[in-house]
C-alpha positions, 0 to 999 in steps of 0.5 A: 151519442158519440161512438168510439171504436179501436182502429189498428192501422200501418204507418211508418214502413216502406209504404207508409205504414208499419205494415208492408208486402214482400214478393217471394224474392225479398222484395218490398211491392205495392199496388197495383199487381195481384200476387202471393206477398209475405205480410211483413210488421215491423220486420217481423212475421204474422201467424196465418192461421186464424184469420177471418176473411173480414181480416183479410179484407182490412188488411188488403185495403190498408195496404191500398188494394180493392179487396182480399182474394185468397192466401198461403203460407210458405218458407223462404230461406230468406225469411229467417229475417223475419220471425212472426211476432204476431197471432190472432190477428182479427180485424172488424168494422164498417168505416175504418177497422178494429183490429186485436192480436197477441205478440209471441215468441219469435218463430219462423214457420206459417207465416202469412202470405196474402193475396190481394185484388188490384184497384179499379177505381180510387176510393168508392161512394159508399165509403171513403172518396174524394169530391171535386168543386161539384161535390162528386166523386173524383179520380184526381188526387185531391178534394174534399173527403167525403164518406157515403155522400156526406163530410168528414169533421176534422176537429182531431185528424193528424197525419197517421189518420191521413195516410190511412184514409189515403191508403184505404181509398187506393192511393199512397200517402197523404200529401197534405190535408187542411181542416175547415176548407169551403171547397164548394157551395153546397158543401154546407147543405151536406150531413156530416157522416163521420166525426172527430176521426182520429188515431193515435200511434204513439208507442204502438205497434197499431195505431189506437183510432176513433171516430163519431157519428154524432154532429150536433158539435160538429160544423161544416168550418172542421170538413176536412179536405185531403191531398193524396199520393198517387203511385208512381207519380214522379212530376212535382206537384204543389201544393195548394197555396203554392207555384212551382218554382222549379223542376224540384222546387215550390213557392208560397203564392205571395200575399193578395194573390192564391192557388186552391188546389195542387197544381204544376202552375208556374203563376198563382191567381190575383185575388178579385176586387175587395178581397185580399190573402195571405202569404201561401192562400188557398183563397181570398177573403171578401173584406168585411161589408162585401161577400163572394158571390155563388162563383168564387170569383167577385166581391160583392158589396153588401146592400143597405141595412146588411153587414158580413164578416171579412171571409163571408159568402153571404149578407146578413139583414138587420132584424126588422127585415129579409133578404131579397135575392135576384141572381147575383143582386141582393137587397133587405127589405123592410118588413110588412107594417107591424111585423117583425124578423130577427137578424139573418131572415132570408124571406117574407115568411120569415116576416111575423107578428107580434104574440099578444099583449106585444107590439113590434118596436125599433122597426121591426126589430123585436117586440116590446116587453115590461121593464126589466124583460127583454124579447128572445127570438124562439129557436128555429122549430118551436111554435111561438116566434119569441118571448119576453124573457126577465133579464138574468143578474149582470144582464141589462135591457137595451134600449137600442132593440130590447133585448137582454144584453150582458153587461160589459166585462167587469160590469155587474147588475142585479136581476130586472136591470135596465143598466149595469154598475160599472168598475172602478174609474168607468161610468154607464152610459146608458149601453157601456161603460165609458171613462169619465174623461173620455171624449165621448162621455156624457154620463159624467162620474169618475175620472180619467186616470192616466197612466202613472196614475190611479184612482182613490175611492177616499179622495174621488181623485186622481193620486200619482204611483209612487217610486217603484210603482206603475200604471196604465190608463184608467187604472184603479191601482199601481202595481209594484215593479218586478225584480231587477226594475225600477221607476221613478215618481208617476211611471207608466212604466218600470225599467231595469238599471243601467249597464255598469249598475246593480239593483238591489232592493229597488236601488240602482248602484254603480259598480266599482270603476276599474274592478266590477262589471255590471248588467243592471242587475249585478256586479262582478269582478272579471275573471281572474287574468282579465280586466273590465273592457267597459262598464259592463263587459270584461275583456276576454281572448281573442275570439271570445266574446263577453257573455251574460249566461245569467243574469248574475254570472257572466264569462268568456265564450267563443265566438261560434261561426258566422258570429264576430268580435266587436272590438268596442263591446267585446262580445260575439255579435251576428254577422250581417246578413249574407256574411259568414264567419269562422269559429273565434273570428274577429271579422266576418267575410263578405259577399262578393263585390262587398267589403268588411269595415269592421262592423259590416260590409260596404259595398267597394265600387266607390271611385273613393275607396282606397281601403277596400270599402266605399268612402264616402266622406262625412256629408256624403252617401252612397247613391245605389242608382248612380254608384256614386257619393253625393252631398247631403241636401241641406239639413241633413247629415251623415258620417263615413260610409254612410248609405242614406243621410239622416235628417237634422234632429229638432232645433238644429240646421245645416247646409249641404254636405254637413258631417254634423248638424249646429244649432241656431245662433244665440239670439235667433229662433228655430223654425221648419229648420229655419233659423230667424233673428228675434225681434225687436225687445226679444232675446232668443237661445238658438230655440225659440225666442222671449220678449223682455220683461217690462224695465228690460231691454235685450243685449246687443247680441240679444241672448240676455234681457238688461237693465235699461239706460233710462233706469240706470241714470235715475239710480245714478241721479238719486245717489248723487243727490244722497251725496250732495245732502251729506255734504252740505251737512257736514259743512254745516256742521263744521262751520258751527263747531268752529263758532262754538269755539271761537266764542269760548276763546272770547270768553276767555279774554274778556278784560275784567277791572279787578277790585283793589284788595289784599290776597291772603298771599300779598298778591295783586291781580292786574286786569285779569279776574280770577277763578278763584276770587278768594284764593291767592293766585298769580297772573296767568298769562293771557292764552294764545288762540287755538288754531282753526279745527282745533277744540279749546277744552274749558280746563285751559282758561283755569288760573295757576295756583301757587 
C-alpha cells in the first residue's frame, strides 16, 4: 500500500535551500564547523521556543550536518534584518521529514540559534547513502542511491527532492542524477526500499514531499543514480557522459564512445565490439542478438535458439529449452523427451511435464489443448505449470505454438477463434493480415489499393480519389483535403496553391498582375505607397523585409540582426552560418578571409578574383584541397562561384568546363550520358529513338518518319493513268459529235427532183423540196456548211415563207 507522508524541505537559499545558517557576524556558514548560527528562512527568523529535539535533528541534517547538539537565542543589532515569520515549527519521520509550522507577525525577539554536530562520514547505511559498482557504501560523490541496503524507485524524483537527499547525506547540492541507471550487476537482485519519492515546492515556503514503500509497481529500470556536490570542491568535474575539455569547460562523449561516471578525464572510452551509444552516453548498448557479459566490457553473441533486445546483459531461450551457462559461454538446451519450458528458462528444472490429457507440441514449447483453447504458462509460484485456457473474443489460437494470441490491430474474432476477421482491404492468413497484393500473400481476398485510391465494398475494386481528395496505401476511403489545399484526380496528396494565387472553395485563382499579392492563400494589395516587388511579395524600405504575419495579412517588418534584404524576393533571410549582420542591413559580414557576394560568403583566396570574392568562371569550381578553380569533368556543370559542380540532369550531355548541359542532337538517343545516332529505319529526339512505322522511312536527318519513294511513284502512277483515260474520252467524244453534225449537214443537201405543179401562190420549186409541200414558198438558198466544232441546230434547214 502505498504511503504518503508531508516533507518540509529548504531550497533556494545560499546553500540551496530556503533554509540557511548566519554566525553571530551576519555571515552566511556551512559545514563543517559546530557553533551557535542564527536559522534563517526566506530572510526571516524562526521562533525557538517549542521545538522538539527530533525537530532540531531534521533541521540540522537538511542543512547537511550529522545531527543537533544543543541551542540558544540571542539579539543581534543586526537581526532587525530578519523578523521571525515562523512558530511551532515541528518536524518528525523516519526516512525523510515532516514538518508543520505557522506564519506570524513579524517581530524580531527569541529568534532560534542552533547548534549542529559536524559530519563524520557521507551519508549513513541505515539511511541514505551512496554505492559504488560493488554496491557498498562510498565516500565518493556520486553512485547509486540507496536507502538501508536497498534502491530507491525514481518514477517522480526532481531536482528539489535531489538536492535534498544530498544535502541529509552530508554534502551539498545535486550536481546531476539520472532515473533507470544499471549501475552494477546485482543491482537487481536488491529490494527496493523507497518508492515514487517526490517533493513539490511550487508556491511554498516548505516543499510538500512524498514517498512509497510498496514496489510491486516499481522496477529496478526507475533506480535512481545520484551525483552530489562535495564542499569546497573548486576542481571541474564532469559529468557522466561527458570530457573535460578545458580548466572551465566539458564536452559530451561523442557517439559510439562513453564515460559512467563523473570524471576530470580528457578522453572518453570506445564502446566494445557489437555495441554502440549515443552523443553524451553513459554506456554502450549491445546490439540486439548480442549481450554484455557480467564485466561490462565485451558483447557477446547470443547462442542458437536465443534472442535479446538491443541493451540486454543477457539471452533469452526460446521455450521448449534453457539456458546453460559455463563462465562467459552460454547455449540453449533442448529439453528432455516429452517435457516443456516456457521462453526465458534458465535451468533443467525449469524443464516439466505436461498435466494430464496433454502432450508437449511445437518441441517443446507448450502443451496441446482442444480447438479454440490455447496453453498459458502459470505465473511463478503456483502449483500447475499452465492450462488450457479458451481464446477471449478478438483473440485467436496460433498454430505456430498454441497459444491464444491477440488479433492484430483493427482485426477482430469471436470468442473460440482459431483466426481473426481482417479490415478492410486486408485478408488472414493463417497469423495476420496481409494486403491481397502484397508480395507475400497467399491467402488471396481484396485488393491492394494504392495511393490516390480506395477500396469500394459495392464494386470489390479499386476506385481513384477524386478532385480535392487523397489516400495512402490500402486505404479504404479518401479524406477531403485541408483548408488552404488542393489535389488534383487520384492524390496520394494535397498541396497548398501556388505563390501569386488564392484559394478559395477548393480553387486556385491568380491575383491581379501589378496590383495583388498572393500566398496560395489570398490576395492583397500592398500597402498604401508600395508596389508588388513580385507575385507574392510587395516592396518594402530598405532594410524592411516583406513578411506573411498571417496567412491573410502581410506587411513591411525589419530586417532584425544577423538577418539580410534579399533583393529578389524582398524579404529579411538569415545570414549564412558564421556571418553577422546589423538591424535593416542589406548585406551580411563575413568572417575573415571570406566575402559577401550578395547571397552569401565565398571565400577570396582565388588568384581569379577581382571583386572580392572567389571567381570562378561557369564551368569551373573551387577546389578546397588545391585553392584553385578547376574545369568540371564532362557531363557536369556549373555556374559563377561555384564550389562543387553539378551532374548533368537525365537526357542531357556536356563536355569539359561546360556552364550549361545540352541535349542529344535530334536524331540521336540518350544513354549512361552517352549520345548515340539511331539506326537504320529509326528516328530519334535527342531521348530515345523509334523505328518507323511499316510504308515509312526516316528523313535525312532522322527526326520524322516519311512516305516512302516506291509509294509516291504508285500514287503518281495511278493519277496519271486516271488523266489518260479522261482524255481518250473526251476525244471520243468529240469526234463523235462532230459526226453527228456533218450527217445532219448531209441531210440538208440532199437534191430532191421535185413534181411539176402549180402552188397556190404561182410558184415553182426548182430541185429543192419543201418543208411545207402544200404551202407556197420561195427557193431558199442552199446553206453554206458549218464550221468545224460549230452545232448545226435543225431550225436552219426550214424554208422561208412569203
Amino acid at each position: 500500500m502505498l504511503q504518503l507522508i508531508f516533507l518540509a524541505i529548504l531550497i533556494n537559499g545560499s546553500a540551496g535551500y530556503n533554509f540557511h545558517l548566519m554566525d553571530t557576524s551576519a555571515y552566511n556558514r556551512y559545514p563543517p564547523g559546530r557553533s551557535y548560527y542564527l536559522l534563517v528562512v526566506d530572510g526571516g527568523t524562526v521562533y525557538y521556543s517549542g521545538i522538539s529535539t527530533e525537530s532540531k535533528n531534521w533541521l540540522c541534517r537538511m542543512l547537511g550536518y550529522q545531527s543537533y547538539y544543543t541551542q540558544n537565542t540571542y539579539s543581534y543589532s543586526w537581526q532587525q534584518n530578519f523578523p521571525i515569520r515562523y512558530t511551532n515549527l515541528e518536524c518528525a519521520g523516519s526516512v525523510v521529514p515532516q514538518c508543520r509550522y505557522q506564519e506570524t507577525a513579524n517581530y524580531y525577539s527569541s529568534a532560534l540559534y542552533i547548534y549542529c554536530n559536524a559530519r563524520s562520514q557521507y551519508g549513513d547505511t541505515s539511511n541514505f547513502y551512496l554505492a559504488d559498482r560493488s554496491g557498498a557504501h562510498t565516500q565518493q560523490d556520486y553512485g547509486l542511491l540507496m536507502y538501508n541496503g536497498g534502491t530507491v524507485s525514481g518514477k517522480k524524483f526532481d531536482q528539489a527532492t535531489a538536492d535534498l537527499i544530498c544535502y541529509i547525506m552530508g554534502y551539498k547540492d545535486a550536481m546531476s542524477w539520472m532515473v533507470g541507471r544499471k549501475y552494477f550487476t546485482d543491482q537487481k537482485n536488491l529490494r527496493i526500499r523507497i518508492t515514487d519519492l517526490n517533493c513539490m515546492t511550487k508556491d511554498r515556503a516548505f516543499p510538500l514531499c512524498t514517498y512509497g514503500t510498496d514496489a510491486a509497481n516499481s522496477t529496478h529500470d526507475e533506480d535512481v543514480w545520484l551525483w552530489c556536490d562535495k564542499p569546497n570542491t573548486n576542481n571541474l568535474v564532469c559529468p557522466p557522459g561527458h570530457r573535460k575539455y578545458s580548466s572551465n569547460r566539458c564536452f559530451e562523449c561523442s557517439a559510439g564512445t562513453y564515460s559512467p561516471d563523473p570524471t576530470s578525464s580528457s578522453s572518453c572510452s570506445s564502446c566494445p565490439t557489437h555495441s554502440t551509444s549515443l552523443a553524451g552516453s553513459t554506456f554502450c548498448s549491445c546490439n540486439e542478438g548480442t549481450y554484455m557479459n557480467s564485466a561490462g566490457n565485451r558483447c557477446l553473441t547470443c547462442p542458437e535458439k536465443s534472442t535479446s533486445k538491443k541493451g540486454s546483459t543477457f539471452c533469452s531461450c526460446a521455450a521448449g529449452t534453457y539456458l546453460y551457462t559455463s563462465g562467459e559461454e552460454i547455449s540453449c538446451v533442448q529439453c528432455p523427451g516429452g517435457k516443456v519450458s516456457k521462453e526465458g528458462s534458465t535451468a533443467p528444472a525449469d524443464c516439466v511435464d505436461c498435466p494430464s490429457g496433454t502432450a508437449p507440441i511445437n518441441n517443446g514449447q507448450a502443451c496441446s489443448c482442444d480447438e479454440g483453447y490455447g496453453w498459458e504458462w502459470s505465473n511463478d509460484g503456483e502449483e500447475e505449470i499452465g492450462y488450457c485456457k479458451p481464446c477471449l473474443a478478438n483473440f485467436y489460437k496460433s498454430k505456430i505454438n498454441g497459444t491464444c494470441a491477440a488479433c492484430p490491430k483493427l482485426a477482430t474474432s469471436p470468442p473460440l477463434s482459431g483466426e481473426c476477421q481482417c479490415p478492410s482491404g486486408m485478408s488472414w492468413d493463417g497469423e495476420s493480415c496481409m494486403n491481397c497484393q502484397g508480395t507475400n500473400n497467399t491467402a488471396g481476398g481484396v485488393c491492394d489499393c494504392l495511393a490516390g485510391s480506395f477500396w469500394n465494398e459495392e464494386t470489390s475494386s479499386c476506385n481513384n480519389c477524386p478532385r480535392n481528395h487523397f489516400s495512402g496505401n490500402f486505404s479504404t476511403k479518401c479524406t477531403k483535403c485541408p483548408i488552404n489545399t488542393i489535389s488534383v484526380f487520384q492524390s496520394a496528396e494535397c498541396s497548398a496553391c501556388s505563390k501569386g494565387s488564392s484559394w478559395q472553395n477548393y480553387t486556385c485563382t491568380q491575383c491581379e498582375e501589378e496590383e495583388e499579392v498572393g500566398n496560395g492563400v489570398v490576395c492583397i494589395a500592398c500597402p498604401e505607397g508600395f508596389s508588388p516587388l513580385n507575385n507574392h511579395t510587395c516592396s518594402c524600405d530598405e532594410g524592411y523585409g516583406w513578411e506573411w504575419a498571417t496567412e491573410k495579412d502581410g506587411s513591411c517588418k525589419a530586417c532584425p540582426a544577423n538577418f539580410y534584404k534579399d533583393k529578389d524576393q524582398g524579404t529579411c533571410v538569415k545570414c549564412p552560418h558564421e556571418a553577422t549582420s546589423l538591424p535593416l542591413s542589406q548585406d551580411c559580414m563575413c568572417p575573415s578571409g571570406l566575402s559577401w557576394d550578395g547571397i552569401g560568403c565565398v571565400d577570396c583566396a582565388s588568384p581569379n578574383n577581382t571583386a572580392g570574392v572567389c571567381d570562378c568562371s561557369p564551368g569551373t569550381f573551387r577546389n578546397v584541397e588545391s585553392g584553385q578553380c578547376e574545369p568540371c569533368p564532362e557531363n557536369h556543370f556549373s555556374g559563377k562561384f561555384a564550389t562543387v559542380c553539378k551532374i548533368c540532369p537525365v537526357f542531357t550531355v556536356s563536355v569539359s568546363q561546360s556552364a550549361e548541359c545540352t541535349s542529344c542532337p535530334k536524331g540521336y538517343s540518350w544513354e549512361n550520358y552517352t549520345c548515340t545516332e539511331c539506326p537504320e529505319n529509326h528516328v530519334g529526339n535527342g531521348a530515345t529513338c523509334s523505328v518507323c512505322p511499316e510504308g515509312t522511312s526516316p528523313s535525312k536527318d532522322k527526326t520524322i518518319c516519311q512516305k516512302s519513294a516506291v509509294d509516291l511513284l504508285s500514287v503518281g502512277s495511278l493519277v496519271l493513268c486516271v488523266l489518260i483515260i479522261i482524255v481518250v474520252v473526251g476525244i471520243i467524244f468529240v469526234t463523235w459529235r462532230e459526226r453527228q453534225a456533218r450527217k445532219v449537214l448531209e441531210d440538208i443537201q440532199l437534191t430532191y427532183q421535185a413534181e411539176s405543179s402549180t402552188l397556190s401562190g404561182g410558184g415553182k420549186v426548182k430541185g429543192r423540196r419543201c418543208m411545207c409541200p402544200s404551202c407556197p414558198c420561195s427557193e431558199v438558198p442552199k446553206p453554206a456548211l458549218p464550221e468545224r466544232g460549230k452545232a448545226v441546230e435543225q431550225d436552219d434547214v426550214y424554208a422561208n415563207f412569203s
